[in-house]
C-alpha positions as CSV (number, residue, x, y, z in Angstrom):
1,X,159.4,127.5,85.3
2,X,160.8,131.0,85.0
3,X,164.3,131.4,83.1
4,X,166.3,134.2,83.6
5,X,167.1,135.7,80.3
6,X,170.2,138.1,79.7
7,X,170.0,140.0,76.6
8,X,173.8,141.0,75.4
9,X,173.6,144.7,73.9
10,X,176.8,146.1,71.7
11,X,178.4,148.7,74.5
12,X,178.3,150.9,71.0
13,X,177.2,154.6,71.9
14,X,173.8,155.6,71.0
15,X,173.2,158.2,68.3
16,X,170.3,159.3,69.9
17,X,171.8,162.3,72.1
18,X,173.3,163.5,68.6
19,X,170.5,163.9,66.7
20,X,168.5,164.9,70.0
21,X,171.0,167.7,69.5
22,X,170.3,168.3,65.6
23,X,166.7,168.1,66.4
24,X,166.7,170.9,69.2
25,X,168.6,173.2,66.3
26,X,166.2,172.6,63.7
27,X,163.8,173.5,66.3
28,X,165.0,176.7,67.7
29,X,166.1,178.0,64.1
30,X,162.3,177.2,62.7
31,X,160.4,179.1,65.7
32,X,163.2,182.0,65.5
33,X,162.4,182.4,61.1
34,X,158.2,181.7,62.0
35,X,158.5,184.8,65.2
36,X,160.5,186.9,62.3
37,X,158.3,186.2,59.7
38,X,155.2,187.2,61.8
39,X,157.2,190.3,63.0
40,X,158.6,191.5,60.1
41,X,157.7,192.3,56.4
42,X,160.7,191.8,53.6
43,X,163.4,193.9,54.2
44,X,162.2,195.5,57.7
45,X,164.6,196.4,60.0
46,X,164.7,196.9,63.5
47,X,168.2,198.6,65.7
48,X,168.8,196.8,68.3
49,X,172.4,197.5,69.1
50,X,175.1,199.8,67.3
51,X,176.4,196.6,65.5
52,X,173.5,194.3,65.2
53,X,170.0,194.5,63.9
54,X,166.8,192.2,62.7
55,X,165.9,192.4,59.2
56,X,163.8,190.1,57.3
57,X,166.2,188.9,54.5
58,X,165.1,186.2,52.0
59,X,168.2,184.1,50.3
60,X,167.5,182.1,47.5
61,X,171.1,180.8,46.8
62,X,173.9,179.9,49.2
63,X,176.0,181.2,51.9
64,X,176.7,184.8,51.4
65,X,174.0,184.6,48.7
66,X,175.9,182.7,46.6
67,X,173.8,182.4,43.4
68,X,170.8,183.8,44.7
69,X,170.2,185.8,41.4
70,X,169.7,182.8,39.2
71,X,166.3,181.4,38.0
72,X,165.5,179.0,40.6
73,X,167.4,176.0,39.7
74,X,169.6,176.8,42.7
75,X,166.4,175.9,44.7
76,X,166.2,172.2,43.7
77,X,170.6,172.0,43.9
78,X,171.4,173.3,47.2
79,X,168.2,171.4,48.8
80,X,169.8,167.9,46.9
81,X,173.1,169.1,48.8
82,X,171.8,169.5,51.6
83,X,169.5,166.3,52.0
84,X,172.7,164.7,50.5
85,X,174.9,166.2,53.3
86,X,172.3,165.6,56.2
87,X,172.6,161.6,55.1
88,X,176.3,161.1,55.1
89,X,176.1,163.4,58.2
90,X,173.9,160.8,60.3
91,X,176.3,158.1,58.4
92,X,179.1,159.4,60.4
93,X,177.0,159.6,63.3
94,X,176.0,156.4,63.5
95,X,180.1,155.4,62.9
96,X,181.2,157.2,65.4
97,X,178.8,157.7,68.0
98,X,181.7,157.7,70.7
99,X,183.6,160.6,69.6
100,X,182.4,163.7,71.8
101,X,183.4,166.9,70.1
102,X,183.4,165.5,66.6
103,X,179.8,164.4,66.8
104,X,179.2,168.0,68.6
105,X,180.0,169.3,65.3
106,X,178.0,167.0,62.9
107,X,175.2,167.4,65.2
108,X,175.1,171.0,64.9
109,X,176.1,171.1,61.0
110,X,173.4,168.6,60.6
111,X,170.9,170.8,62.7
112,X,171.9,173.7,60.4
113,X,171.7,171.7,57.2
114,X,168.2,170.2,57.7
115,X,167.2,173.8,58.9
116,X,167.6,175.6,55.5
117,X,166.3,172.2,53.6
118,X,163.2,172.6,55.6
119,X,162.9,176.7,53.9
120,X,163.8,176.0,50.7
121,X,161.0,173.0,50.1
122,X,158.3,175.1,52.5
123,X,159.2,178.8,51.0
124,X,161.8,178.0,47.9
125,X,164.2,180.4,49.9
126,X,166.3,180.4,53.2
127,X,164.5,183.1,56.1
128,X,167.7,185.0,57.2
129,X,167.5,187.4,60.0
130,X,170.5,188.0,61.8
131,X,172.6,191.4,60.8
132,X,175.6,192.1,62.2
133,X,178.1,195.3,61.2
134,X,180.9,197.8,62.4
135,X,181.3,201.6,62.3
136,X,180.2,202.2,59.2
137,X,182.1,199.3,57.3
138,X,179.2,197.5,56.0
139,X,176.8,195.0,56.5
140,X,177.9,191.1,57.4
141,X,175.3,189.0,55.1
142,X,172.4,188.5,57.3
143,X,172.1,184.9,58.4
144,X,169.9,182.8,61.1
145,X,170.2,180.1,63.9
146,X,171.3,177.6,61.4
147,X,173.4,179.2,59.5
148,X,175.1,180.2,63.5
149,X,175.1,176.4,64.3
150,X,176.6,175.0,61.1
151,X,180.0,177.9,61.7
152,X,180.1,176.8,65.1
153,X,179.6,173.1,64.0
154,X,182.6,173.8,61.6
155,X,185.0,175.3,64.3
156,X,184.4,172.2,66.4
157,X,184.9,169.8,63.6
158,X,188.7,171.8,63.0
159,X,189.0,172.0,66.8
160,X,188.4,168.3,66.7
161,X,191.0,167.5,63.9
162,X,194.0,169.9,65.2
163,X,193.1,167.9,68.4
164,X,193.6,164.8,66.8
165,X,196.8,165.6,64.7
166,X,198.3,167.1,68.1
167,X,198.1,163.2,69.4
């Protein structure tokens, strides 16, 4: 005798396409730093427009090179932040699977995040590549892909909150 048996699912939103997004930046930002690093030697440059080159930097601190000069305990600190960060990230994921544009932004900060853990455990530094500058002013701090998609991760999560203070 066949039954006909109806499994009830929570309508709660998957997490999946989230870190299906985080995944596809960690991807893109580790083939762009292997390519450069199989291009490039340490501290190459190549011109590529009259405000942005590719240069093989290597960062051993934080953003802007925060700390970089100290004696490698930055290393072990930003990669405990960073694994630290990625969990509360996928937390908040998991929470609030529903929310579009604010899991949009934790996806790509979490992308970003897991992106420069994976260098600093493979290489003990972050592979930064990006240069951007203007007429002569100076040099931004070169950066990469997951640097790019934690900012933009960061404007969507303050998009998201003046969005939600507006209602």
């Amino acid at each position: 005798m066949a039954t006909n048996k109806k499994t009830f699912s929570t309508s709660s939103p998957s997490m999946n396409p989230w870190l299906g997004i985080a995944a596809i930046v960690i991807l893109f930002d580790q083939l762009s730093k292997i390519t450069i690093t199989k291009m490039f030697r340490l501290g190459d440059e190549l011109v590529v427009t009259k405000f942005f080159n590719l240069v093989l930097a290597y960062n051993r601190g934080a953003a802007f090179s925060f700390l970089s000069n100290e004696s490698g305990w930055q290393r072990y600190f930003f990669t405990a932040i960073g694994i630290a960060a990625a969990l509360f990230i996928v937390y908040l994921l998991r929470k609030h699977a529903g929310q579009r544009l604010f899991c949009w932004a934790l996806a790509l900060i979490l992308g970003g995040a897991v992106g420069n853990v994976i260098d600093r455990m493979v290489y003990g530094h972050v592979i930064d590549f990006l240069d951007f500058h203007w007429r002569g002013l100076g040099h931004f701090p070169a950066f990469n892909i997951a640097d790019s998609a934690i900012c933009v991760g960061v404007g969507l999560f303050i998009l998201d909150e003046l969005r939600r203070v507006n209602k």
